[in-house]
C-alpha positions as CSV (number, residue, x, y, z in Angstrom):
1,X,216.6,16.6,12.9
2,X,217.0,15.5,9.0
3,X,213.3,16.3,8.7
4,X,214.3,19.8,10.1
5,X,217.1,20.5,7.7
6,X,215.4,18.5,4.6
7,X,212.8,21.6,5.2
8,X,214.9,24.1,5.5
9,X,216.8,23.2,1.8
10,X,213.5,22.7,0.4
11,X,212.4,26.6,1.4
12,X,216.1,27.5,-0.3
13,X,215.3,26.4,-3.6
14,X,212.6,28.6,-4.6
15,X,214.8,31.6,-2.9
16,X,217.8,30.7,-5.1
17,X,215.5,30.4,-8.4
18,X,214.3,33.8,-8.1
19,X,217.6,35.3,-7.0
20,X,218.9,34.1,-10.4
21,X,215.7,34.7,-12.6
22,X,216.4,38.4,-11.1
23,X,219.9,38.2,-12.0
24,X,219.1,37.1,-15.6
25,X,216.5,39.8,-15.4
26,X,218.9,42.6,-14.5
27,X,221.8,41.5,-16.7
28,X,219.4,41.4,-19.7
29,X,218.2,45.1,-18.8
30,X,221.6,46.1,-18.7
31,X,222.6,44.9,-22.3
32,X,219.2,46.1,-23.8
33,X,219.8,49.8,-22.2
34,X,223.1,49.3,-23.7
35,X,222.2,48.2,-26.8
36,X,219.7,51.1,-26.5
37,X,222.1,53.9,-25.9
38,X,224.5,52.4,-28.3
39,X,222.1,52.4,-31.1
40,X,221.2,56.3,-29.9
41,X,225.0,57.1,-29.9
42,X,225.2,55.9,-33.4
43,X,222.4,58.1,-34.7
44,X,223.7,61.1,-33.4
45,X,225.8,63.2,-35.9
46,X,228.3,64.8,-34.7
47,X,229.5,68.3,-37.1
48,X,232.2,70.4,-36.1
49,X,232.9,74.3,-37.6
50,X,236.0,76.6,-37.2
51,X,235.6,79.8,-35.8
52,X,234.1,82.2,-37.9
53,X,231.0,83.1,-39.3
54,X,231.0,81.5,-42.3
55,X,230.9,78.2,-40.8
56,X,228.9,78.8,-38.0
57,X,225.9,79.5,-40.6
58,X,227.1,76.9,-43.2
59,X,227.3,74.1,-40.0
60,X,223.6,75.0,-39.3
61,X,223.0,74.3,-42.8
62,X,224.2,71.3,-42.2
63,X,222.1,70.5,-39.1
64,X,219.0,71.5,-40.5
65,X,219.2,69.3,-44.0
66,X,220.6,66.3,-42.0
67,X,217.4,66.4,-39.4
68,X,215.3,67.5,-41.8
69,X,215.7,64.9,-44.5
70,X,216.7,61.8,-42.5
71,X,215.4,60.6,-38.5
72,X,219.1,61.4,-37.5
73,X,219.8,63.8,-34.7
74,X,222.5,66.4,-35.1
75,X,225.3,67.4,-32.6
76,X,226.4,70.8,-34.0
77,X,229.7,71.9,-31.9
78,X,230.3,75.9,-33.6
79,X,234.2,77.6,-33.5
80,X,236.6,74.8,-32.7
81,X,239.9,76.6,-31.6
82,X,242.5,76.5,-34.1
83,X,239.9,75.6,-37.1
84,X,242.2,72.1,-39.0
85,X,244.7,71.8,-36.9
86,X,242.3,70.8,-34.3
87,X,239.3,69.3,-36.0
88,X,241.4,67.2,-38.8
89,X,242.7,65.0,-35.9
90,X,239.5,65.3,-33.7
91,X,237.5,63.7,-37.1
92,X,240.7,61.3,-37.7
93,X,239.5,59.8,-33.9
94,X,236.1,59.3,-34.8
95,X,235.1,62.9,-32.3
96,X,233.2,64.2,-35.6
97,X,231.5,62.6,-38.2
98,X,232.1,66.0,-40.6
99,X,233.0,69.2,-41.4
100,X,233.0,72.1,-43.8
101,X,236.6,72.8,-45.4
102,X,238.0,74.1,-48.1
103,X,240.2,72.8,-50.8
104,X,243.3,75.4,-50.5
105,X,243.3,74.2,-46.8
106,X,243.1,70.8,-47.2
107,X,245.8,71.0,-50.3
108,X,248.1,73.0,-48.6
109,X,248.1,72.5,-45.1
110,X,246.5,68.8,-44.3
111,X,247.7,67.2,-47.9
112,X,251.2,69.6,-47.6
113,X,251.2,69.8,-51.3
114,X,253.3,72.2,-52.7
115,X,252.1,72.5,-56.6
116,X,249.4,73.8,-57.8
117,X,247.8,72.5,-60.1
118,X,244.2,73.2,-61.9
119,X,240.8,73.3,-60.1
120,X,239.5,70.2,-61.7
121,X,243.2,68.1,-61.3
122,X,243.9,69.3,-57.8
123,X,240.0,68.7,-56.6
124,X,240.6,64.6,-58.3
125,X,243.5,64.2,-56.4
126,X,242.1,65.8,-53.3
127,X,239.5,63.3,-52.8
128,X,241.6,60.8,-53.4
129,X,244.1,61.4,-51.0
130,X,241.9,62.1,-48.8
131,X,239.8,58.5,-49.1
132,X,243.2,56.5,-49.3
133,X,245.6,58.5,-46.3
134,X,242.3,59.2,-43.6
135,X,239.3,57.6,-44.6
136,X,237.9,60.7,-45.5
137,X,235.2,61.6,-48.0
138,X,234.9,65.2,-49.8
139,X,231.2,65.4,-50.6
140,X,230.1,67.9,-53.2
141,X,231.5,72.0,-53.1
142,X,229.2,74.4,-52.0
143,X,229.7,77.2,-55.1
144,X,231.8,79.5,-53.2
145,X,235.3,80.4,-53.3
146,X,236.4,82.4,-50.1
147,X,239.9,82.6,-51.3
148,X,242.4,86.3,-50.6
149,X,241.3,89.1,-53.6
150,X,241.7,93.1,-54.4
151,X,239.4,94.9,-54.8
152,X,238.8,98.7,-55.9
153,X,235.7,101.3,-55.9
154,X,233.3,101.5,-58.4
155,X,234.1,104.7,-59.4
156,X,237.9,103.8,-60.0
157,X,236.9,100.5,-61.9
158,X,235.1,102.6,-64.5
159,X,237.5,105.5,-65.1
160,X,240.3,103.1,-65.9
161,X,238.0,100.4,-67.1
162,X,239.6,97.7,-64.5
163,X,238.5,93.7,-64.8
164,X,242.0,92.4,-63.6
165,X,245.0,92.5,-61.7
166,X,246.8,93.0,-64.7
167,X,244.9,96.3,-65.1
168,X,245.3,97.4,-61.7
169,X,248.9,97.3,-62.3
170,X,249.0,99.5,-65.4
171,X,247.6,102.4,-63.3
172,X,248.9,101.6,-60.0
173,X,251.1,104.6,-60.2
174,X,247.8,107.1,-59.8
175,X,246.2,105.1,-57.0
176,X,246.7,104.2,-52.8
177,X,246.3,100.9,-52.1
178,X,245.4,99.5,-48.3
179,X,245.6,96.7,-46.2
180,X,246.0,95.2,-43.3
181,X,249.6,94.9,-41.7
182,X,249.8,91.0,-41.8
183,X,249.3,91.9,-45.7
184,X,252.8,93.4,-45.8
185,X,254.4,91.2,-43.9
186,X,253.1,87.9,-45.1
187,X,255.1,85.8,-48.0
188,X,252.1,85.3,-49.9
189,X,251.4,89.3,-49.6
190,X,251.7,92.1,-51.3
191,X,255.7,91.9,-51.9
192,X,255.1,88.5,-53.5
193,X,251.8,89.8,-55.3
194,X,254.1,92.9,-56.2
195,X,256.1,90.9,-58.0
196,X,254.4,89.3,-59.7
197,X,252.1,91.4,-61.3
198,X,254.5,94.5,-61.2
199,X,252.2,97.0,-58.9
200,X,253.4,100.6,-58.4
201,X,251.2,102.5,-56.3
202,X,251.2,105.6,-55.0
203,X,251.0,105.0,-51.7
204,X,250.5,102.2,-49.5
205,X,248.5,102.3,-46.0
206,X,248.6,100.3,-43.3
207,X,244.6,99.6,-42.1
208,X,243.6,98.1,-39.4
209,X,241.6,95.2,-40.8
210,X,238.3,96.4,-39.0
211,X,238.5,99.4,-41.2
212,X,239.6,98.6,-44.1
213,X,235.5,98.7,-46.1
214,X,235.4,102.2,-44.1
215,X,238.3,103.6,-45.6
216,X,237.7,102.9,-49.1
217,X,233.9,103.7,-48.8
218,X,235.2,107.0,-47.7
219,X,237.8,107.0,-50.7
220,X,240.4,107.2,-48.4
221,X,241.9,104.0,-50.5
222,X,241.3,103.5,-54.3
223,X,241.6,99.6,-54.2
224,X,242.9,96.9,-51.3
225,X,242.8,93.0,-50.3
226,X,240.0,90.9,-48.8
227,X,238.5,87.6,-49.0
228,X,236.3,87.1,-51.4
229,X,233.1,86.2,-49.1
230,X,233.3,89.3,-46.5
231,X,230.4,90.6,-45.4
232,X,231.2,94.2,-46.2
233,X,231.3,93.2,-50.0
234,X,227.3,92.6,-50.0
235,X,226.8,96.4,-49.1
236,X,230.2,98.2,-50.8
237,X,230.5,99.9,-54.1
238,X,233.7,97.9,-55.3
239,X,234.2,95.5,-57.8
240,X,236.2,92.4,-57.2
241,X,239.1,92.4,-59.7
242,X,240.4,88.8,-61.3
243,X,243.6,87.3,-60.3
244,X,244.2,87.1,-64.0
245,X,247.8,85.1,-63.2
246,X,246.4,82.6,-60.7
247,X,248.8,83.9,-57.8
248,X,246.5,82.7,-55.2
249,X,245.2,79.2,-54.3
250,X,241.5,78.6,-54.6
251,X,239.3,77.8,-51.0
252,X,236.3,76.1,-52.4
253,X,234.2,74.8,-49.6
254,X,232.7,71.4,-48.9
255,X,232.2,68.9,-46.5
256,X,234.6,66.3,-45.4
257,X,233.1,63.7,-43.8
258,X,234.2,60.1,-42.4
259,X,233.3,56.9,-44.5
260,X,232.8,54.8,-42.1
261,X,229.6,57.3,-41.3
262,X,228.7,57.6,-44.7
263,X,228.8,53.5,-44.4
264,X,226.7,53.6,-41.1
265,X,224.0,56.0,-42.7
266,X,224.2,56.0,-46.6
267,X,221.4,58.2,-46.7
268,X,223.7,60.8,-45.6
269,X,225.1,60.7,-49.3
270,X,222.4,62.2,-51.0
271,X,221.1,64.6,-48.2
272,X,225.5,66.7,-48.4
273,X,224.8,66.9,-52.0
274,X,222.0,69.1,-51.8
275,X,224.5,71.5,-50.4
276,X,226.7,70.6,-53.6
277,X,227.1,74.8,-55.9
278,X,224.1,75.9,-53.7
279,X,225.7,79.0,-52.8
280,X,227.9,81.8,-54.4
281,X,230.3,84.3,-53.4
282,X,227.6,87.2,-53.0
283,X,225.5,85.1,-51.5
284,X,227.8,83.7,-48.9
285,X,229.0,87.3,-48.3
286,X,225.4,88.2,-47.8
287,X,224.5,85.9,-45.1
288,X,228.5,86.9,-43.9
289,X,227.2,90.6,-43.3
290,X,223.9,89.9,-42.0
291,X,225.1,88.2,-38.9
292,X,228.4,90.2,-38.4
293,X,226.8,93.8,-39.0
294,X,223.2,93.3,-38.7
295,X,223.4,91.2,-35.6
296,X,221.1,88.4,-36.9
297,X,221.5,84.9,-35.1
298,X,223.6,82.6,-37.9
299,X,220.7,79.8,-37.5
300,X,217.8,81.9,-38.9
301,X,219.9,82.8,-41.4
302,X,220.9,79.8,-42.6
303,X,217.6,78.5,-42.2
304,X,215.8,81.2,-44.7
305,X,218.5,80.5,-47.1
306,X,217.6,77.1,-47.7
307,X,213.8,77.6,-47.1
308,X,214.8,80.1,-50.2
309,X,215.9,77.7,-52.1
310,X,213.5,75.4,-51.6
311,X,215.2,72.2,-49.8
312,X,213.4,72.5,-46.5
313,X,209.8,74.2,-45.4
């Protein structure tokens, strides 16, 4: 009987050896598929855009350089609902790596600043605030400033020999201007941009906003408001006039991105900057109109722009 049960613990050993060599074998999987997917999670860049146009084509911009000129993979999510208030926080939690923004925006509405000081002092204190309050990096400006304008025809801007807003106002009396309703309504609109540049025009219409470039290609309306990257600019005789008085805030774009990525992947640094003054206003407006009117997908578009410029092949 001992013999019996001697035997029968001795056949139990080997069983209970390999029961645990598997167990070691399994756990080890485990943490390597772990470490695996871990170390796959952390080179995936994750870029978010609002929802228009501008930065659907400037986040494929992004995408490209970034998997182009690194072995990082990008996670482009296009048109977050409700453009800062939604992404600022969504970054803040480590749910995107970056972003393209623009200074007024971050100034104004993340920063709540209320002065306004000059392009170079506000963009110094910008990043600043920015590194110290969320961890956040500005990296480079793109060039272009899509920031609120008038404009007026061709025509108009040589008979009266208009460069400013200073000049619109002198012969405001002879001229209709248009915009959109919001325009009048709005505190930064046209009764605060009335007075202070003293306009007196003819006659004011209310547009709606998808007809404004119609109108005053038709001459319908001597001069009226944009922004200053629309994609009806590239293919409209008007001239942009100068906000000689500085009544609106500037919207320079760049990326905002989180340090602790930059930290993670440092070659990120240099591959953002090749975005830094790469684009101006007419170009930006170009690429605007392209895909708005001309129905061309944002991603070939941004893609011949930079194999324009010669940053990818």
């Amino acid at each position: 009987m001992k013999n019996n049960i001697l035997n029968k613990k001795g056949i139990g050993k080997p069983a209970v050896i390999i029961s645990l060599v598997l167990v070691a074998l399994i756990v080890t999987s485990v943490f390597a598929f772990m470490s695996i997917s871990q170390k796959n999670k952390d080179n995936v860049i994750k870029i978010a855009t609002k929802p228009m146009t501008e930065q659907f084509i400037l986040g494929e911009m992004l995408a490209m350089l970034i998997e182009d000129k690194t072995d990082l993979s990008v996670e482009l999510t296009k048109g977050i609902g409700g453009g800062t208030a939604n992404i600022q926080p969504a970054i803040l939690s480590g749910e995107f790596d970056m972003y393209p923004e623009y200074t007024g925006t971050g100034w104004l509405y993340v920063l709540k600043k209320t002065d306004i000081p000059d392009d170079q002092t506000l963009y110094k204190e910008l990043v600043k605030d920015y590194q110290d309050e969320f961890g956040l990096e500005w990296l480079g400006l793109y060039g272009f400033n899509n920031t609120y304008g008038l404009i007026v025809r061709n025509d108009i801007a040589q008979e009266f020999d208009l460069s400013t807003y200073s000049d619109l106002a002198k012969v405001s009396k002879d001229l209709t201007f248009g915009a959109e309703y919001d325009f009048f309504e709005r505190e930064d609109g046209y009764d605060a941009l009335d007075s202070e540049y003293g306009f007196n025009f003819k006659k004011t219409v209310d547009l709606d906003i998808g007809l404004k470039y119609d109108a005053i290609n038709k001459k319908q309306i001597d001069a009226m408001n944009i922004f200053t990257t629309d994609g009806q600019l590239s293919v409209s005789d008007v001239k942009v006039l100068e906000d000689d008085k500085a009544f609106y805030e500037n919207y320079y774009c760049g990326t905002v991105v989180r340090k602790t990525t930059l930290e993670m992947h440092p070659e990120l640094r240099d591959v953002l900057m090749l975005m830094d003054n790469l684009i101006n206003e007419d170009e930006m407006a170009k690429m605007n109109y392209l895909v708005e009117s001309e129905n061309a997908d944002e991603k070939t578009v941004a893609r011949e722009f930079l194999v324009s410029k010669g940053l990818i092949e």
